[in-house]
C-alpha positions as CSV (number, residue, x, y, z in Angstrom):
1,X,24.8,-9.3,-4.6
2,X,23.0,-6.2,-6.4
3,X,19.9,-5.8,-4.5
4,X,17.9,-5.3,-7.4
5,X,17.4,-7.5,-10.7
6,X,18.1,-5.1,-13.6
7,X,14.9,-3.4,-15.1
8,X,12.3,-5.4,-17.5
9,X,9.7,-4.8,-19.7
10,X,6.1,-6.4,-19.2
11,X,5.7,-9.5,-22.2
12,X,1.7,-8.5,-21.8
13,X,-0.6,-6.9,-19.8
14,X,-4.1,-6.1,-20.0
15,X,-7.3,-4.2,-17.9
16,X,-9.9,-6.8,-16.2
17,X,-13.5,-5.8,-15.9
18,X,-14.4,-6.3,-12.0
19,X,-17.7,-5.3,-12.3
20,X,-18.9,-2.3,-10.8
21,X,-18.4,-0.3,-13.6
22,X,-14.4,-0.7,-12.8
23,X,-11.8,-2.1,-14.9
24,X,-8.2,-3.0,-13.3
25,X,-4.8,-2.7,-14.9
26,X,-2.6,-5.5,-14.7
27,X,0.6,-6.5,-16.6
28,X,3.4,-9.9,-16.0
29,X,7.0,-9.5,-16.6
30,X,9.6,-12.5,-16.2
31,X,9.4,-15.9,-16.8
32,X,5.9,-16.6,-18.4
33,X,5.9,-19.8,-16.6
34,X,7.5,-19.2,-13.7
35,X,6.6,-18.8,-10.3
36,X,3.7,-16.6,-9.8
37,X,4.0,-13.4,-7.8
38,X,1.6,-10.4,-7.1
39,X,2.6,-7.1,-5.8
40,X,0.6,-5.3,-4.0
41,X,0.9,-1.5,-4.3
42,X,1.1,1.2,-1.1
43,X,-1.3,4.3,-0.7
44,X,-4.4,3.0,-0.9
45,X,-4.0,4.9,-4.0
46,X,0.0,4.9,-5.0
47,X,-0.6,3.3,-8.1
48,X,2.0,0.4,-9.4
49,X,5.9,0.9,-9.9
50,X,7.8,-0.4,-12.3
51,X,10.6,-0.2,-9.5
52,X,8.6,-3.2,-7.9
53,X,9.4,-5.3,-10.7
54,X,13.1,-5.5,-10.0
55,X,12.9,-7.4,-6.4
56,X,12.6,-11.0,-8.2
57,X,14.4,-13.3,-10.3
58,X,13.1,-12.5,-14.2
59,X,14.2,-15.9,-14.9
60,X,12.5,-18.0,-12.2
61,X,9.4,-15.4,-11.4
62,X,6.2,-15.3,-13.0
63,X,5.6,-11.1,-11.9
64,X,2.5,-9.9,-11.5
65,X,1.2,-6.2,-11.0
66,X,-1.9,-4.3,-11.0
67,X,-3.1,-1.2,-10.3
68,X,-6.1,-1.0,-7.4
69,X,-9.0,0.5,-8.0
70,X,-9.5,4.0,-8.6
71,X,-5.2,4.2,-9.0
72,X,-2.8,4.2,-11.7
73,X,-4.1,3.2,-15.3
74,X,-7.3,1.5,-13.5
75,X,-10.8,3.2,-14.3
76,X,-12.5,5.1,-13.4
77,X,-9.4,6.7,-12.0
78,X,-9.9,8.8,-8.8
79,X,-8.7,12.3,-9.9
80,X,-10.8,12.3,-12.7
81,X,-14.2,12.8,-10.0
82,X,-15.6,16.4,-10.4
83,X,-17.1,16.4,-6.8
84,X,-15.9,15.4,-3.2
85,X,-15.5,12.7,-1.3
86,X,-19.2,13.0,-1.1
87,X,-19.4,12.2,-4.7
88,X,-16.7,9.7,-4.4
89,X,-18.7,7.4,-2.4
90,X,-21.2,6.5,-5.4
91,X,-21.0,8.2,-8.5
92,X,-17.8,7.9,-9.6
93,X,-16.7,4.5,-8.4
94,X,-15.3,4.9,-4.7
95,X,-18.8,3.4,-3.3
96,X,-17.7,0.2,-4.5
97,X,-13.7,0.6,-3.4
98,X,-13.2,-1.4,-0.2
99,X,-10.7,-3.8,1.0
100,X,-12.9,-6.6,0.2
101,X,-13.5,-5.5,-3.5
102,X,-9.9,-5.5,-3.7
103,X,-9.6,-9.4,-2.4
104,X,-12.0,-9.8,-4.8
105,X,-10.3,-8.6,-7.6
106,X,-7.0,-10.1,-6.8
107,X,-9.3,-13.8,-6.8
108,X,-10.4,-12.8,-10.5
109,X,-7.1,-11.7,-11.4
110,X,-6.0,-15.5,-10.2
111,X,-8.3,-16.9,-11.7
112,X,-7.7,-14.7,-14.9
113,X,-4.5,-16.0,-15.4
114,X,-4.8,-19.0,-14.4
115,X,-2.6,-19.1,-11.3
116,X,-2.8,-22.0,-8.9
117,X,-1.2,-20.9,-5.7
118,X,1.0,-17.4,-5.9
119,X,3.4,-15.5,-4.0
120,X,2.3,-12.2,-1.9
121,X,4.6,-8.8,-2.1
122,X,3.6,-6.0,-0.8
123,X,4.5,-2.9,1.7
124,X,2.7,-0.1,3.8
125,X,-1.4,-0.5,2.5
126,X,0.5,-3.4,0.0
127,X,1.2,-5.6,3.7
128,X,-2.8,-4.7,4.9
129,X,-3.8,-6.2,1.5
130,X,-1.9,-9.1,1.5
131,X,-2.8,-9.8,5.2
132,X,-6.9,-9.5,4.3
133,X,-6.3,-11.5,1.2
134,X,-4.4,-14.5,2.6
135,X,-6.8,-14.7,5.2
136,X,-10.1,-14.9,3.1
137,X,-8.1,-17.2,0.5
138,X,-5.1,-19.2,2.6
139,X,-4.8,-22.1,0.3
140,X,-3.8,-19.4,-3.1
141,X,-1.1,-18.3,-0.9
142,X,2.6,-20.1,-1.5
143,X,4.7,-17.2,0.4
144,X,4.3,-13.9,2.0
145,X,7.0,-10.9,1.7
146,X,5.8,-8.2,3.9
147,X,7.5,-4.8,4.3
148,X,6.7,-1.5,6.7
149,X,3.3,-3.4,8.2
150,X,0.8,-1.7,8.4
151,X,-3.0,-3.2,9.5
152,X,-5.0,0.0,9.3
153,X,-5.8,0.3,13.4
154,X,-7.4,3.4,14.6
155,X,-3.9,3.7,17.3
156,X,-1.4,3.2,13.3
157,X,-4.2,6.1,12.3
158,X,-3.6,8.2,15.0
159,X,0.2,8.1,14.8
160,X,0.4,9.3,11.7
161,X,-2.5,11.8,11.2
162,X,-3.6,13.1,14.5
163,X,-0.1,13.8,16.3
164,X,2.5,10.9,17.0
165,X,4.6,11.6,14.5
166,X,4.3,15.2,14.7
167,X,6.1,15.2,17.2
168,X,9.3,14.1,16.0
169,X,8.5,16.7,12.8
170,X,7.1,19.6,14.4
171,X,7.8,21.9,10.9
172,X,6.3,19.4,8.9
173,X,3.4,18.7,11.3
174,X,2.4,22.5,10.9
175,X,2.7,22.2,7.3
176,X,0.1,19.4,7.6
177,X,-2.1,21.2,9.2
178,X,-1.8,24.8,7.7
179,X,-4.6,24.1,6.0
180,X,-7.0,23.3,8.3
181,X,-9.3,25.3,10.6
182,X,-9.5,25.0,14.3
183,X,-12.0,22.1,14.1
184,X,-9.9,20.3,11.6
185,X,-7.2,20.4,13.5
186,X,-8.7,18.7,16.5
187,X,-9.2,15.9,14.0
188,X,-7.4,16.0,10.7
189,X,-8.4,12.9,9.5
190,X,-12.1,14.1,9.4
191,X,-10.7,18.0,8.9
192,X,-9.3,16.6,5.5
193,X,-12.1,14.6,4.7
194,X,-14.3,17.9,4.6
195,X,-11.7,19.9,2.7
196,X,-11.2,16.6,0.1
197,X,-15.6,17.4,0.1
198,X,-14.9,21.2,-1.2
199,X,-16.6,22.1,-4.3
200,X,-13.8,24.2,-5.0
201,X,-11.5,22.3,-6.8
202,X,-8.2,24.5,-6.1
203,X,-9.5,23.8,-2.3
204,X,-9.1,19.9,-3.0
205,X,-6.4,20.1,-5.1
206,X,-4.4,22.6,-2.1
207,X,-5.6,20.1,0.9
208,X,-4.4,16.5,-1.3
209,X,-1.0,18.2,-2.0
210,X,-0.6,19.0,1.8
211,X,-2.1,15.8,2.9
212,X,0.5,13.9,0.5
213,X,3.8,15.7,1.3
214,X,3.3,15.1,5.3
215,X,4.2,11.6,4.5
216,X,6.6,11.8,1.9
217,X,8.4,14.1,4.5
218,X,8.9,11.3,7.2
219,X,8.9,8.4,4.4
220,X,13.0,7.8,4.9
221,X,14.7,7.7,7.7
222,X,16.7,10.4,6.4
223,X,14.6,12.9,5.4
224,X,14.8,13.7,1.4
225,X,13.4,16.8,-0.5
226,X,13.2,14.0,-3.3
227,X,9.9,12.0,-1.6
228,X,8.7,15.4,-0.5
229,X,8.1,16.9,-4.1
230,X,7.4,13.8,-5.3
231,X,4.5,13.1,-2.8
232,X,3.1,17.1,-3.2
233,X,2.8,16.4,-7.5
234,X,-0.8,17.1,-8.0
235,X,-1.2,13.9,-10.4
236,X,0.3,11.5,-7.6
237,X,-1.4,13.5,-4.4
238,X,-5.2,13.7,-5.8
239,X,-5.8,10.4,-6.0
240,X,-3.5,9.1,-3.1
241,X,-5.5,11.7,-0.4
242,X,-9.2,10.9,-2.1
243,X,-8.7,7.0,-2.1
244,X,-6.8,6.7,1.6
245,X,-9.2,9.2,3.4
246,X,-11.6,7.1,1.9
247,X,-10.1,4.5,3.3
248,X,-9.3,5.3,6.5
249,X,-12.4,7.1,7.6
250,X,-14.0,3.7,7.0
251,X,-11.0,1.7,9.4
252,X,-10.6,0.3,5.9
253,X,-13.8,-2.0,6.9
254,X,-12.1,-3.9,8.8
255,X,-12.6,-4.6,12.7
256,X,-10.4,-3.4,14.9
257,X,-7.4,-5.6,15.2
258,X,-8.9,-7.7,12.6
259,X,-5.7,-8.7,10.6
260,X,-3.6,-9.4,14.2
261,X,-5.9,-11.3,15.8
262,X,-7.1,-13.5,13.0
263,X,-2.7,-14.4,11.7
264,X,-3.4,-17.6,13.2
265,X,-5.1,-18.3,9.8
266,X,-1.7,-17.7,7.9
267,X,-0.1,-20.7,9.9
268,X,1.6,-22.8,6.8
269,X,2.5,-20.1,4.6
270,X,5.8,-19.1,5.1
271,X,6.6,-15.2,5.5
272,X,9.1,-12.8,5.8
273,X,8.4,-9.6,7.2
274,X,10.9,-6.7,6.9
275,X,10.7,-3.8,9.1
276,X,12.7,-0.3,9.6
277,X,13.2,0.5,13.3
278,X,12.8,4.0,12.6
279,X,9.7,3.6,10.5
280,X,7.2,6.6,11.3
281,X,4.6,6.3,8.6
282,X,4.3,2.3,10.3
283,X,6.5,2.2,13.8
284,X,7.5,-1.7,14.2
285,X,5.2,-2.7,17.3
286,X,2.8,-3.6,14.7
287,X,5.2,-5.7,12.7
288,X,6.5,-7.3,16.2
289,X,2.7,-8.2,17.4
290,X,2.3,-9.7,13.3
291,X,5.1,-11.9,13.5
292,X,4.1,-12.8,17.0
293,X,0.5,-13.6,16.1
294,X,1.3,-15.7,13.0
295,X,2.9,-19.2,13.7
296,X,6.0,-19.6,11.5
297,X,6.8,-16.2,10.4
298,X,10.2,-14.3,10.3
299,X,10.7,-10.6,11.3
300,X,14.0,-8.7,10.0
301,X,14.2,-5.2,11.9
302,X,16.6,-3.3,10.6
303,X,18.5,-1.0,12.5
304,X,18.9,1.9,10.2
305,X,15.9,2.3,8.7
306,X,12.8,4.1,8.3
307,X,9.8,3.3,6.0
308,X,11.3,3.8,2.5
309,X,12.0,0.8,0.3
310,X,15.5,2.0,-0.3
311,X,16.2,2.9,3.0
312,X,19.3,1.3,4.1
313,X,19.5,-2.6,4.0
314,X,15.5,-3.1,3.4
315,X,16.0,-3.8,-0.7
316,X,19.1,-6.5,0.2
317,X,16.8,-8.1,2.9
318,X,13.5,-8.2,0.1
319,X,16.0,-9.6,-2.3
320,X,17.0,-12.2,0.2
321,X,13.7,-13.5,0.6
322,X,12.3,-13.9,-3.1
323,X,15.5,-15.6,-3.8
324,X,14.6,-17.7,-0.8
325,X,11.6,-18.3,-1.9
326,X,12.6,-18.6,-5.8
327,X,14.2,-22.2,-4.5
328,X,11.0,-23.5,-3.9
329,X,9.5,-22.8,-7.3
């Protein structure tokens, strides 16, 4: 079995007004009346890719995609702000770019294209989306395809941007934090923030690239220069460090523990979750205390594995489950 479906072309696509002065990017690909499926994009900020297309049946699978707000071909786009994060938080559209405006649009999107009930795909911020969404809308929900979970808790946080990782990446830690000063560096989440805030654009520009390449350097179990250049590209690093500091300096406005401790709500909807073991942008207790929390789910851990999609057996095992699913369209 090929674990991807050969690449495809969108048959239309469009950009939904959300309100807020933001419009969203959207396009389907497959079967125009197949069975519906959104995917749900990392970062916040990543941006859809087309790669994301390829994990369904074209012939049985209504795909849909769109870009979040402030990513990709969505508007206003993030990079295009002329101030800081300061800024960010009202003129230029971030004030109104939560994880609830994002349920939100995904319910208009529905409701857009008509769609009844449709699946959810998503990994890393995608999962923490999918997680919010099908617990504010349950009954819209058919299936749930989870991969790398992440749920946006201050200890996932810590892990990743104040030290836990670091550890295992010492080099690339102090890379991370080159560009902070002795304050950011006792908190870099906040340290970046202020250096995101700059009015010095070569000063935000310097601190996204840095921010960006830390996890493109432990994205793969296998470290690959590949995901580190490709994470430090100005274009993809602005907006990916602006929207997820954002983000995260908000716990993505979510309690603490929120999507764990309310899974109950996802009992019905079947879900797969797939999980590297050696995942260090989302380490697996959070999958394991997901798929213990929610009544009927599945957990795949895969033994050699980190975070990346095509990290070893995580694209067989997606495959696997949207053909699984594709039987019950």
């Amino acid at each position: 079995m090929n674990e991807l479906y050969p690449p495809i072309q969108p048959y239309e696509h469009g950009k939904l007004d959300v309100g807020d002065g933001n419009t969203v990017y959207w396009e389907a690909c497959g079967n125009p009346v197949g069975k519906p499926v959104v995917v749900l994009h990392g970062g916040p900020g990543s941006g859809l890719a087309p790669l994301a297309r390829r994990h369904f049946d074209p012939l049985v699978y209504r795909i849909v995609l769109f870009d979040q707000r402030g990513a990709g071909r969505s508007t206003p786009h993030a990079a295009e702000a002329l101030g800081g994060l300061g800024a960010l938080d009202g003129l230029d559209g971030l004030g109104a770019n939560t994880t609830w405006h994002l349920v939100a649009d995904m319910e208009r999107l529905r409701e857009h294209l008509r769609i009844e009930r449709w699946q959810l795909f998503g990994g890393s911020w995608g999962a923490t989306l999918a997680l919010a969404y099908a617990q504010t809308h349950p009954g819209r929900v058919s299936e749930i395809v989870l991969r790398g979970v992440f749920t946006a808790r201050r200890g996932e946080l810590d892990w990743i941007y104040r030290g836990g990782a670091g550890q295992l990446f010492p080099e690339e830690w102090a890379s991370y934090l080159a560009p902070l000063d002795e304050a950011g560096r006792a908190d870099p989440l906040a340290g970046y923030r202020r250096l995101l805030d700059d009015p010095d654009p070569a000063v935000r520009e310097r601190a996204a690239v840095a921010w960006s390449a830390w996890e493109g350097a432990i994205v793969s179990v296998l470290p690959q220069e590949s995901f580190r250049s490709n994470y430090a590209r100005p274009e993809f690093a602005v907006p990916f460090a602006r929207i997820a500091l954002h983000y995260f300096a908000h716990g993505a406005w979510l309690d603490e523990g929120q999507l764990i401790r309310d899974a109950a709500k996802l009992q019905g909807i079947p879900g797969v979750i797939v999980q590297g073991r050696y995942d260090l942008v989302c380490p697996p207790v959070t999958a394991y205390q997901l798929h213990q929390a929610w009544p009927g789910s599945e957990l795949r851990i895969l033994p050699n594995a980190g975070h990346a999609v095509n990290d070893p057996g995580v694209l067989h095992e997606l495959r696997l489950a949207t053909d699984r699913f594709a039987a019950a369209a």
